[in-house]
Every structure is written in structure tokens, then in C-alpha cells.
C-alpha positions, 0 to 999 in steps of 0.5 A: 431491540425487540424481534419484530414481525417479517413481511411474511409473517404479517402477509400470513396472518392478514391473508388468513384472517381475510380468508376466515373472515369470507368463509364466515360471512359468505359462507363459504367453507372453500375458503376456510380451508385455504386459509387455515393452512396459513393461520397455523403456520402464523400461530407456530411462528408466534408460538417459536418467537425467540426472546433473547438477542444474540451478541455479534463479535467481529474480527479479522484474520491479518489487519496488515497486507500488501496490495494484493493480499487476502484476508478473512473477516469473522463475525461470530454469534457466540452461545448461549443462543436461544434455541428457537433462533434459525438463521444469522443472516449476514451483509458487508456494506462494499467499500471501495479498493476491497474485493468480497469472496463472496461477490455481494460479501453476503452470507446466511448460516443456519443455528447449529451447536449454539454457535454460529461463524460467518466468514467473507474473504476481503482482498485489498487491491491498493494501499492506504489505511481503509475502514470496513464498514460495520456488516448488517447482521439479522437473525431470523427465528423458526419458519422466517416470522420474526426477526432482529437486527444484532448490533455490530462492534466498531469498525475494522481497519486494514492497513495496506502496505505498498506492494514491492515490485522486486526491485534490483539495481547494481550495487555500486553508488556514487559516493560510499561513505561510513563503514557499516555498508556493502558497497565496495568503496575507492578505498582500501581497508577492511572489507569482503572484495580483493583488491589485490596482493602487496607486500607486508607492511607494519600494522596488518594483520596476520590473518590477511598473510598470503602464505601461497605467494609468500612462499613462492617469493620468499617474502611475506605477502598479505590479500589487500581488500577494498572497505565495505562502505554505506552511503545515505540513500534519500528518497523524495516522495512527491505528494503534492499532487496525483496525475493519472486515474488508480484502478488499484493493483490489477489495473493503471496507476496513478502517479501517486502509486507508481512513486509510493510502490517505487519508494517501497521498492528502493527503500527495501533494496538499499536497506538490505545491503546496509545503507541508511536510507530517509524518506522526505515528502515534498508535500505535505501528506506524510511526515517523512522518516529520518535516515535509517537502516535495518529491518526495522526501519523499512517497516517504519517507511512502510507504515508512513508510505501508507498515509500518502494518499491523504490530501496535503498542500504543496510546498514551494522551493523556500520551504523545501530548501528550509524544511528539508536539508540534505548532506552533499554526499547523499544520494537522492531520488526523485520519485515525481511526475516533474510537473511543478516548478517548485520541484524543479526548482528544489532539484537544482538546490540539491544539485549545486549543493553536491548532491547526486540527483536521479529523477525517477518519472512516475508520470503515467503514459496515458495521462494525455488520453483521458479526458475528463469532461468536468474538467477539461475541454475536449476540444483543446485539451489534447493541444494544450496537453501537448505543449505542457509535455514539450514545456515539460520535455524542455526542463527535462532537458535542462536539468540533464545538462546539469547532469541529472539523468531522468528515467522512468520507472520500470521496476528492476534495472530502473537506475542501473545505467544512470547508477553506472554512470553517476558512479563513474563520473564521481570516481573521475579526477577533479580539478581543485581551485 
């Protein structure tokens, strides 16, 4: 591209010469003198036209954040600049879930050392994997008479990770198994809790000797322990549709985000205290992560958790037992707004399958408030909404008689009581046929 003329270069010359044209011909040298100042600075600004075409390069500070998170987009004019360029004037097209510092994410530097860097503060506010739009760059040459628009390079992305709301839960599950975990188990062997004193048996190890009892019983006592064991955490990630209105980080959440910054904050809590934790989508937005444990392995879950916001279909109850199998000692969690049968449907397989099932309800409170008047009727909306919550509250109840606990999400101490209980109830004596 050429550099072209400004508005106000043209609205100089035109002026000038209109003014000219008059003192000539009405003989007026009045208006000579107004518009020779004009024809002067239209001849400077031609005279300091640039001829060369600055380079763009763009680039961000941190391309992985969390909800929340701030980073810094750069554009950089780099040399060699023709000296007769004064201003890079630079314009980032507002996209939505990015707030700009500043507001209008726009930003003018005047040309000084050959070098020109213009940064905008981009601060994500919900997960996903989002594009920056490409930033309108113009430079300007001496007194504003011409300018050039400079070609960008492709878009920036910014990936978003679910922000972890710091979740805790106790550190008993129902059904430990492996060895690998943190979780203190029913039984005896290897591990960091006491279980008691006993006496010396053929086979322990002499580390485990008791040398204080031992000497005051006169007979060799060893420190029994309980066995450190994981169990396999499943998380059920429900996509198959999103209930509720998202404002991002600072404002109300959908169902949809309430269960991917839960997942989030499970998956991260389990994996640091040994167990194997997989991720299973019930729709179909995501691919879901195999069972796991480490570090690693939460960032994966984090890098998959991040495309759940794409459209996907729903499963029914066949494909859900078919597709995703599950061990009858797992521990599942439910992270859905309990609106589909197919769902409730699937949660009762797992239960009769062995499973212990804890639905988590991410259904937002308010959901029955907002009306959206292409979609609903406003007159009956409010009663029909009404009779889907007591159908809802109805199958709720059913699926407590078959022993799963339904709770709502709150972050920290969410499943303590239902966890408490299910532990519990799986170290009670059962009946064998």
C-alpha cells in the first residue's frame, strides 16, 4: 500500500487553493493572506511524504491464563523507519470475555530511536480457547498529511484455563484400592498412619520394632500401620447443554462453567493426594482423559476442560453405558444440572453397577428468574418452570432412595458430608448371598 493523503491534508490544499483562487480574481489580498498559511503547511506535509512501509510484529506476554489473569499484547514497529514517519497509531477490535487496559484497547506513540512499542493490557474473564482479532495499525507522517495502513500478522490466541476455586474435601473415600495413594485404607500394611502396637511377628520388618514397649513388656513389639491406597476418581462432565446466562469471572455463572471450574477443582485436589482421576463427557463437546495421576495429568484435564464450550450433541442412556465404561469401585462425580433423563438414566447403570455415585448440582439458582422473551412466554414461563423444578425435585428424590446424595456446588467442603457418609456406609458389614 501507498501512503495516501489525510482528510486534512486534502481539506489544506483545497482550502488554500480556493482562497488563492478568490484573491486573484476578486482582487482581494485579504484572502491571500488566510490562505497561504495553508498552502505552506499543504506543501511541508508533501515535501516530508515518507517512502518507505513500516513492518508490524505482534506477540503476547503469556498465551496460557487462568480466569482472571492478565496479560500484554505488543505490537512492535521495529527499524529501520524512515524518518519522516511521526506517529504509529494503533487500534485492538474489542472481542467478547477480554477486558483492554486501556478501555477502547487503543494506543498512539510518536517515532523515537527507530523503534516504536505499543502495548494493551488483555485480561481474559472465562475459559475457552479465543482469538484476538488482528489490531489496525496506521502510520502517520510529519504534520498528519499522510498516512499508511501497516498489515498485521495473524491472529493471537489465548487459551484460558478454568480458574480453581481452592477446593478441599476430606481425605477419606469410599472404596481405596491400589497402593500408590494417600488415602488410609481398612487395611493393615505399609503406610504413614498408626494403627496400633502388636507383638512381633515372622516376616516384619525391623525398622517397625517399638523399642520403648518392647522394653517395658520384655518382649519385642513392633508400630503397625494402616496401607496408604488411591482410588479411581471419575469425573462426569456434563455438556450436553448449558442452563443459565455467563458473565464470565466477575459476574453469574452458567451451568456449564459452574461444572468446568468444579471439574477443575476436583481434578486438581484428588491428584495431589495420589489418586487416579478420568474425565468422561457426556456430550460430546470434549474427548475426555483417560485415568491418570500427577501433575501432568492435570494439566492435560485443564487443556481439554477448555474446549467444553464448543457445541456438541447429546448422548442418550445406550450410548453412554456403551462408550463410557466404568470399574464398580470408582468413585464418580456428577457434575450436571439433572435436567436430562438420558443423565438420570446413566446415573442409575452406574449405581447398580457398583459404583459410588455423588451428583453435584450446578443448575444456577436464578435460572427461573430470567426470562428470555424469544424463547419464552412470559406469562407462563414462571408456572411451567415451576412444575419442571418439583418434576426435577421428584427424580431427585428417587435417586436418593437409591442412595446417591445430591448436593450443590459451593467450592471447599462441597462433598465433605456426602464423602463422610459414603465412607461409612462402605465400611459397614455386608450380607453375602
Amino acid at each position: 500500500m501507498n501512503w495516501r493523503p489525510t482528510h486534512a491534508q486534502v481539506r489544506a490544499v483545497g482550502v488554500s487553493a480556493a482562497l488563492l483562487v478568490v484573491a486573484v480574481l476578486a482582487r482581494r489580498p485579504d484572502m491571500a493572506v488566510f490562505g497561504l498559511p495553508l498552502a505552506v503547511v499543504a506543501v511541508w506535509g508533501r515535501f516530508f511524504r515518507p517512502s518507505e512501509q513500516p513492518e508490524l510484529h505482534t506477540e503476547l506476554d503469556v498465551d496460557v491464563l487462568f480466569e482472571g489473569q492478565a496479560t500484554t499484547y505488543r505490537l512492535q514497529v521495529d527499524s529501520p523507519l524512515d524518518p519522516d514517519i511521526d506517529l504509529i497509531v494503533a487500534a485492538l477490535p474489542r472481542s467478547r470475555w477480554f477486558r483492554y487496559d486501556p478501555v477502547y484497547a487503543a494506543v498512539a506513540e510518536p517515532v523515537a530511536d527507530g523503534v516504536v512499542t505499543l502495548e494493551v493490557g488483555v485480561r481474559s474473564e472465562r475459559w475457552g480457547i479465543r482469538q484476538l482479532e488482528k489490531p489496525q495499525v496506521i502510520a502517520t507522517s510529519v504534520l498528519g498529511a499522510y498516512r499508511v495502513p501497516v498489515p498485521s500478522t495473524q491472529a493471537l490466541s489465548v487459551s484460558t484455563l478454568p480458574l480453581r476455586e481452592g477446593f478441599e474435601a476430606v481425605d477419606s473415600v469410599p472404596r481405596p484400592a491400589g497402593l500408590v495413594g494417600l488415602h488410609r485404607s481398612r487395611r493393615p500394611g505399609e503406610g504413614t498412619e498408626l494403627a496400633g502396637v502388636r507383638p512381633f511377628r515372622t516376616g516384619d520388618r525391623l525398622r517397625r520394632i517399638n523399642w520403648a514397649v518392647s522394653a517395658r513388656t520384655r518382649e519385642l513389639h513392633v508400630t503397625s500401620t494402616w496401607s496408604d491406597r488411591d482410588t479411581e476418581v471419575v469425573i462426569l462432565l456434563d455438556t450436553g447443554g448449558e442452563v443459565g446466562i455467563s458473565e464470565g469471572i466477575d459476574g453469574r455463572s452458567s451451568s456449564l462453567d459452574t461444572a468446568v471450574r468444579a471439574a477443575a477443582s476436583i481434578a486438581e485436589h484428588y491428584l495431589r493426594h495420589g489418586d487416579r482421576v478420568r474425565l468422561v463427557d457426556t456430550g460430546t463437546a470434549v474427548q475426555g482423559v483417560r485415568a491418570g495421576s500427577g501433575r501432568a495429568h492435570l494439566r492435560r484435564i485443564l487443556d481439554v476442560l477448555v474446549h467444553a464450550d464448543r457445541k456438541g450433541r447429546q448422548q442418550d442412556e445406550e450410548q453412554l453405558a456403551r462408550r463410557h465404561r466404568v470399574r464398580s469401585d470408582s468413585l464418580v462425580l456428577v457434575l450436571s444440572p439433572l435436567l436430562r433423563t438420558s443423565m438420570l438414566g446413566y446415573i442409575v447403570t452406574l449405581v447398580h453397577s457398583g459404583c459410588t455415585v455423588i451428583a453435584v448440582d450446578t443448575l444456577p439458582p436464578d435460572v427461573g428468574d430470567v426470562i428470555d422473551p424469544e424463547q419464552h412466554d412470559a406469562k407462563n414461563w414462571p408456572l411451567a418452570w415451576r412444575l419442571r423444578m418439583l418434576e426435577r425435585r421428584s427424580e431427585l428424590d428417587r435417586l436418593g432412595d437409591l442412595g446417591v446424595p445430591t448436593v450443590r456446588w459451593r467450592g471447599a467442603g462441597t462433598l465433605d458430608e456426602v464423602l463422610r457418609d459414603a465412607s461409612r456406609l462402605a465400611s459397614a458389614p455386608r450380607m453375602r448371598s
